[in-house]
C-alpha positions in Angstrom: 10.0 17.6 27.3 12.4 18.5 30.6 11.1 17.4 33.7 12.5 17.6 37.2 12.6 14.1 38.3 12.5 12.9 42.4 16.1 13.8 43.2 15.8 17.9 41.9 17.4 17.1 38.2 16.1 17.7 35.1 15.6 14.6 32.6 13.8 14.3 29.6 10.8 12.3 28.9 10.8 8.9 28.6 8.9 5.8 26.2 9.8 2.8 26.2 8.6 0.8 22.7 8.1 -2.7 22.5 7.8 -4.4 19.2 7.7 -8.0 17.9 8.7 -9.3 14.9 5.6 -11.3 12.8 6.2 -9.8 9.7 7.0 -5.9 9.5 4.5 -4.0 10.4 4.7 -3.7 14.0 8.6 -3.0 14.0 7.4 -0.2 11.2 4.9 1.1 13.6 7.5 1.2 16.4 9.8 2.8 14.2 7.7 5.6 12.7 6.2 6.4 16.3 9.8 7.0 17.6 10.6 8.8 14.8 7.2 11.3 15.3 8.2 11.5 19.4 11.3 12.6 18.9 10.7 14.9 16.0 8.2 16.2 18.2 10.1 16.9 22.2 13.5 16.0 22.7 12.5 12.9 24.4 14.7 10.3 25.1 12.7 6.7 23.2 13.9 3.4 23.1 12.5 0.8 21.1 12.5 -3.1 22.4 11.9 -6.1 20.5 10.4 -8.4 23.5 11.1 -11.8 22.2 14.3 -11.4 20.1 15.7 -9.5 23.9 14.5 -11.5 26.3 13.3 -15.2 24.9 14.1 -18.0 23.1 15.4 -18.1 19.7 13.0 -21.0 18.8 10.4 -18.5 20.1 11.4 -15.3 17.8 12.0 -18.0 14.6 8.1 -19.4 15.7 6.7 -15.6 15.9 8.2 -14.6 12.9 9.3 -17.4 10.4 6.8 -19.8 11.6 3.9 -16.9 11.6 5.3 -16.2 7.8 5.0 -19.5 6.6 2.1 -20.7 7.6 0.2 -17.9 5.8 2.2 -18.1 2.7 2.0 -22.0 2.8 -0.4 -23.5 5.1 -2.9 -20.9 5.3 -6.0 -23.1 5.8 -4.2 -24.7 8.5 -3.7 -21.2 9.8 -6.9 -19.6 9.8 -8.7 -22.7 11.6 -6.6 -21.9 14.7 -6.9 -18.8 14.1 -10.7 -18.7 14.4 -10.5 -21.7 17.0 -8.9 -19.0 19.1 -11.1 -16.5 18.6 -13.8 -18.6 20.1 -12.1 -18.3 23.4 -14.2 -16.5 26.2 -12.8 -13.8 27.6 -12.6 -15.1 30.7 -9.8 -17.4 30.2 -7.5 -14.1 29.3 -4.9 -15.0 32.4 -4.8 -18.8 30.4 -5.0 -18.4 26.8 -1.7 -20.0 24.7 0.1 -16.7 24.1 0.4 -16.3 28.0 3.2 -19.2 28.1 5.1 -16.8 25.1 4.8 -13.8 27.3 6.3 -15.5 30.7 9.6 -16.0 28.8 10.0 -12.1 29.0 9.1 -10.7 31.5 12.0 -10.8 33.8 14.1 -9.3 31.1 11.4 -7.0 30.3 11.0 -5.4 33.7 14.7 -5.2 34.5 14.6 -3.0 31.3 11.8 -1.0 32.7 13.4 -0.3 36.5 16.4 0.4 34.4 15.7 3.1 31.6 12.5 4.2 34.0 9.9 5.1 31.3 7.0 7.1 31.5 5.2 5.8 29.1 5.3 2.1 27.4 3.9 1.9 24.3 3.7 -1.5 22.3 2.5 -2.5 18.6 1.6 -6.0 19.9 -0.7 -7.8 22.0 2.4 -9.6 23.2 3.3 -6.5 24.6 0.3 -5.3 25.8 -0.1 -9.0 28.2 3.0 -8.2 29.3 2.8 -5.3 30.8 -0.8 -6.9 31.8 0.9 -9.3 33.5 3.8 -7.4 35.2 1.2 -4.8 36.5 -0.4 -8.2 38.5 2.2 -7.9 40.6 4.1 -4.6 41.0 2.7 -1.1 40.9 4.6 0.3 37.6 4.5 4.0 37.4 4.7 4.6 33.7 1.5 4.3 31.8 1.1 1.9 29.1 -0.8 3.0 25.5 -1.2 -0.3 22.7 -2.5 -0.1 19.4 -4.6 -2.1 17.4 -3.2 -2.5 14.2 -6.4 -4.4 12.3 -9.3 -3.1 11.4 -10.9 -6.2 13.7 -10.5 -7.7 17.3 -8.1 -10.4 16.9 -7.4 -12.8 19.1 -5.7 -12.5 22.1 -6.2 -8.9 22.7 -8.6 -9.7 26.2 -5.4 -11.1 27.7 -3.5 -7.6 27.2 -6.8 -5.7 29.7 -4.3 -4.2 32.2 -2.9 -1.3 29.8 -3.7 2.2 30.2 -4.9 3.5 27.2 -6.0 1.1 23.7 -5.7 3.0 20.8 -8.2 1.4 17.7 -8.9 2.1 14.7 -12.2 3.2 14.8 -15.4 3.7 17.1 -17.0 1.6 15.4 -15.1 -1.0 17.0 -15.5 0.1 20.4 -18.3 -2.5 21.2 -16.4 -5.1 20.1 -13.5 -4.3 23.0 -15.9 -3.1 25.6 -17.6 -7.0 25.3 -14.1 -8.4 26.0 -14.0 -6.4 29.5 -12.2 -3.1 28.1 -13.2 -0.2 30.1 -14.5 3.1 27.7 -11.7 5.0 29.5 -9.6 3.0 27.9 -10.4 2.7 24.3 -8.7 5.9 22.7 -9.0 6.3 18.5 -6.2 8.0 17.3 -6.4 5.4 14.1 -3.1 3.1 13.2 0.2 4.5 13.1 2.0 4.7 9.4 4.7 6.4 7.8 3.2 10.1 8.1 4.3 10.9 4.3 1.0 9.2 3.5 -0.8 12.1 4.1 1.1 14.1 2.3 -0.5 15.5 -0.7 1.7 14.6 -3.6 0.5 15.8 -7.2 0.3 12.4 -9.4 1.9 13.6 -12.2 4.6 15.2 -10.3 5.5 11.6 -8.4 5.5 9.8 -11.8 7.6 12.1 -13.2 10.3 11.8 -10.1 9.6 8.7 -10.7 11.0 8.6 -14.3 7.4 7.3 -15.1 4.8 8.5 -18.2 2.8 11.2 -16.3 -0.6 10.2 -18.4 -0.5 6.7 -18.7 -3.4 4.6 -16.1 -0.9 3.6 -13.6 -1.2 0.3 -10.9 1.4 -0.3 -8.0 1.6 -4.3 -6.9 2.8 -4.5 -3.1 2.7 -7.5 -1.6 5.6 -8.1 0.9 8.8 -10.0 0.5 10.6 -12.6 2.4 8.1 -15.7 2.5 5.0 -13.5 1.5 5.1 -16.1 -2.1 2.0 -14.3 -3.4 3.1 -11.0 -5.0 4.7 -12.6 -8.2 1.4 -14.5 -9.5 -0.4 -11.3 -8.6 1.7 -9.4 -11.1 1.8 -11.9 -13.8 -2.4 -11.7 -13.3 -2.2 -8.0 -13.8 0.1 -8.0 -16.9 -1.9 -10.8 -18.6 -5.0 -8.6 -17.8 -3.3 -5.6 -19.1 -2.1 -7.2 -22.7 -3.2 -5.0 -25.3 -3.6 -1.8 -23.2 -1.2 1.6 -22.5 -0.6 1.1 -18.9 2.4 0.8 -16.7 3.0 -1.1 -13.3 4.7 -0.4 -10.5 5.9 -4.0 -8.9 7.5 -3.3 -5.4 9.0 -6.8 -4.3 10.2 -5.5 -0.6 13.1 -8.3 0.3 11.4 -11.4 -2.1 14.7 -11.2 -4.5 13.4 -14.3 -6.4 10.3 -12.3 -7.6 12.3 -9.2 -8.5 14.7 -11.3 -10.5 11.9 -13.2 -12.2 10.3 -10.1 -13.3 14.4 -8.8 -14.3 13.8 -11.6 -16.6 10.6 -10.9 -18.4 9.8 -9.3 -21.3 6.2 -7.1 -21.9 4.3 -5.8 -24.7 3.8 -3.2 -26.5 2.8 -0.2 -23.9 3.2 -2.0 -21.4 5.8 0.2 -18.8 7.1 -1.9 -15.7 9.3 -0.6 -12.7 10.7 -3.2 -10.6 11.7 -2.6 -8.0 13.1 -4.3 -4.4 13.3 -3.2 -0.8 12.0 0.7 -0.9 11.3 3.0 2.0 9.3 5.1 -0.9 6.4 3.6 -0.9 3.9 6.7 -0.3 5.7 7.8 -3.4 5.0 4.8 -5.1 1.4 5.3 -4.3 1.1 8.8 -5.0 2.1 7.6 -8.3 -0.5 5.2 -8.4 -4.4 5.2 -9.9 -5.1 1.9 -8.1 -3.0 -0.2 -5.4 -2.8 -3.9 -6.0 -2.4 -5.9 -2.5 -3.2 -8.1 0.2 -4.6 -6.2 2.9 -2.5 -6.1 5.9 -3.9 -3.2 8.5 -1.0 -1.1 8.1 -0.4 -1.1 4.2 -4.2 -0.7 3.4 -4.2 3.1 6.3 -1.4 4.0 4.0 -3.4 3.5 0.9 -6.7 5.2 2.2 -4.4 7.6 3.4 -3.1 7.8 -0.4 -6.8 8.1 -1.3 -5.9 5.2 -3.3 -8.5 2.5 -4.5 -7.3 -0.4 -3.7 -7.8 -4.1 -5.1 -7.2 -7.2 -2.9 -6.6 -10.7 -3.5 -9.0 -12.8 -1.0 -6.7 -15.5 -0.2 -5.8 -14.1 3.3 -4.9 -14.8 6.9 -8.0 -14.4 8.8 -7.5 -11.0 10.4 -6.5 -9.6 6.8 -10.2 -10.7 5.6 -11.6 -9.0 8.1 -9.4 -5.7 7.1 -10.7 -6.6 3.3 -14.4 -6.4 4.9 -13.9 -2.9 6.4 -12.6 -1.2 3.8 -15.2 -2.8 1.2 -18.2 -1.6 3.0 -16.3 1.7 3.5 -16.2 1.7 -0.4 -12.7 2.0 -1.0 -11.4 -1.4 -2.0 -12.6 -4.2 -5.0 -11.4 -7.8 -4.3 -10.3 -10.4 -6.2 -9.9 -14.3 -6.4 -8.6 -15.6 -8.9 -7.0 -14.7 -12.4 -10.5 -14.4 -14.2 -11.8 -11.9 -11.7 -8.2 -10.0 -11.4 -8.6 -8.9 -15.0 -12.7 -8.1 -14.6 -11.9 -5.9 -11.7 -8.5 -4.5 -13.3 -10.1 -3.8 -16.5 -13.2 -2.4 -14.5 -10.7 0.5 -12.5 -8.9 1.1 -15.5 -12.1 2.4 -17.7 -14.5 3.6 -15.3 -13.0 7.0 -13.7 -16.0 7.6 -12.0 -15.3 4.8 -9.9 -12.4 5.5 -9.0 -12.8 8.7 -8.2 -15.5 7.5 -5.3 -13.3 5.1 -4.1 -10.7 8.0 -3.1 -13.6 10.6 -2.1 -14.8 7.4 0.4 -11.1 7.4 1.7 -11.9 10.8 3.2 -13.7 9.9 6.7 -11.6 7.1 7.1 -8.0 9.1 6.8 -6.2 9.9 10.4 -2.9 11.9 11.4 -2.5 9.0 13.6 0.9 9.1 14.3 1.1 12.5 15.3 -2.3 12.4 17.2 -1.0 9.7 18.9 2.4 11.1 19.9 1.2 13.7 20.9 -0.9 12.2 23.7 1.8 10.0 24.9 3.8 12.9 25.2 1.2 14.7 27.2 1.0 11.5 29.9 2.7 12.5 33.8 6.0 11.4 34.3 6.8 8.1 36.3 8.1 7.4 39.9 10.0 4.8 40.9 10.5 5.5 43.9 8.9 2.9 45.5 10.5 0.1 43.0 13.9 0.7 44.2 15.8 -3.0 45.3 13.3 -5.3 43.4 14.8 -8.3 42.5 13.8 -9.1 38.9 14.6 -12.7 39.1 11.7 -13.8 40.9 9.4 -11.5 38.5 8.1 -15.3 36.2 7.2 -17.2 39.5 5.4 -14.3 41.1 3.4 -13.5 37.6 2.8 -17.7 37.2 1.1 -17.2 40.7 -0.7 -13.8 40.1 -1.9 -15.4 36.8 -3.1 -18.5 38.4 -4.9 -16.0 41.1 -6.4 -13.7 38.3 -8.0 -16.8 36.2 -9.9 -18.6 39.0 -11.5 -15.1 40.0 -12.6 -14.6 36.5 -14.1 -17.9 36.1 -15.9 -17.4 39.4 -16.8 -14.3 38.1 -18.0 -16.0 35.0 -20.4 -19.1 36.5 -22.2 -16.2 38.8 -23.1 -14.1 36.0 -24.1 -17.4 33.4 -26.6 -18.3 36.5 
């Protein structure tokens, strides 16, 4: 879109996307959302990791290396914080832990705003979302700010991120669960999460397996797990093979950047009809899953949209961070996904998919309702937001921007504990 800005020229639109890395998926939602915007208006989008641009480096290797190994190798550990900040009331928002993370950034983060001038902000994480919270505490930012969700749950940390515009979640069903944490309903928008928009494409099975250089009749399962420190995926496959033993099948073992497992499996050697495709990093994966009769996977919010986008039944291993048991919940009572915990019960359910049709053709028909052009609903919208003035910005000196937030912040959280006593009386 070409607007005529405050001085009588033309620009084009403006977003500004700000990403963190913990794990993939929010720098794959950033991605795929510039990709849709662009594709489109020609609109000019930037994409921002927050913490590798503005903070420490002991920070980014915290949010991302230290988020990756405590699930893989101190999960218990893991989820009792994680619940233990759950538990926070909403009222502390303006003092929770993830508020000192945020400070580190935002100097950086609104000399990048008064810079590129964005109308719109859009961030995949709550990090983002608190600090544009937190910025907007202080100075009167033009450009709206969208967020989204990307669990199928409320996790933690979200009531600190109240200032934005517009939260996009998954579902209404999850409306409540916002609106107790002080979200207004003006806010709460449900466009669904953002994945790669080839999920929706329909892709005729046989056709992918045979692109695929797959058998186009033989019962097919694709393993996805994650790379990198994600240690789970290899004993998931070895559970599937040894349940397999004896049966025509073939599986589809996508590794993402875990090089040890893929070399492993190199290494193996399988039974009669028994098929495998190993494979590493792949940017195919809706192809992998239009291939697929039944995903095997832990159930991170954007892999298990792509599968119901797939229409794909889906079977999950229950050893989880916290947030990914609550995705598991939604999509069981939804119908679409079996679980699993351990190698006995990997083979019932398995073996249960693989001979009972009927069930798995319910488990795709039950994907139906929950399927969403998110991404292009969503871009859409943000495209359709007014255009920003900044006008009145003009000769702010960013370098005082963490003092003036400590002090909003300290401002903001005695008012809401006031608030707080007079309504517990």
């Amino acid at each position: 879109m070409v607007v005529e800005d405050i001085a009588g020229e033309f620009s084009m639109k403006r977003v500004l996307i700000l990403t963190v890395t913990a794990g993939n998926g929010h720098n794959a939602c950033a991605y795929g959302m510039k990709a849709k915007l662009e594709e489109l208006e020609d609109c000019e989008v930037k994409i921002i990791d927050i913490l590798k641009s503005y903070s420490s480096k002991r920070c980014v290797w915290t949010t991302d290396n230290g988020y990756c190994i405590s699930v893989s190798r101190f999960l218990p550990l893991y989820n009792a914080f994680y619940k233990k900040y759950y538990k926070l009331p909403a009222y502390k928002r303006y003092s929770t832990p993830s508020q000192s993370t945020v400070l580190t950034v935002t100097d950086g983060l609104l000399k990048e705003i008064l810079d590129f001038k964005p109308d719109v902000v859009y961030a995949t994480h709550f990090y983002g979302a608190i600090a544009m919270t937190d910025l907007k505490l202080v100075y009167n930012l033009p450009c709206k700010t969208v967020v989204t969700c990307l669990d199928y749950y409320n996790s933690p940390f979200w009531e600190s991120g109240i200032g934005v515009d517009y939260f996009n979640i998954p579902d209404n069903c999850f409306a409540d669960e916002f609106l107790r944490e002080g979200f207004r309903q003006e806010q709460l928008i449900t466009y669904g999460i953002p994945v790669d928009a080839r999920t929706l494409e329909e892709i005729d099975k046989k056709e992918a397996r045979k692109s695929l250089g797959l058998d186009t009749d033989l019962f097919t399962v694709t393993v996805i797990y994650g790379g990198g420190y994600w240690s789970g995926g290899f004993k998931i496959f070895k559970g599937i093979i040894k349940a397999l033993k004896g049966r025509k099948a073939q599986v589809i073992m996508i590794n993402g950047k875990n090089k040890k497992s893929f070399k492993k499996i190199e290494r193996m050697k399988f039974g009669d009809g028994l098929k495998v495709k190993n494979i590493g990093f792949t940017n195919d994966v809706p192809l992998y899953f239009s291939a697929a009769d039944v995903a095997v996977s832990k159930s991170g919010g954007l892999c298990t949209t792509e599968m119901v986008n797939k229409s794909l039944p889906m079977l999950i291993t229950e050893k989880l961070a916290e947030q990914e048991k609550h995705n598991l919940d939604y999509m069981k009572k939804n119908g679409v996904a079996l679980s699993f915990k351990n190698g006995k019960t990997i083979k019932e359910q398995i073996l249960k998919l693989m001979d009972d049709e009927n069930l798995r053709n319910k488990m795709s028909e039950n994907c139906a309702p929950l399927r969403k052009p998110a991404t292009e609903a969503l871009a859409e919208f943000i495209l359709k937001l007014p255009s920003a003035d900044y006008s009145e910005l003009a000769g702010i000196n960013c370098k005082g921007t963490k003092k003036a937030i400590k002090a909003a912040l300290k401002a903001a959280d005695k008012k809401e504990r006031a608030k707080a006593r007079k309504n517990s009386r």
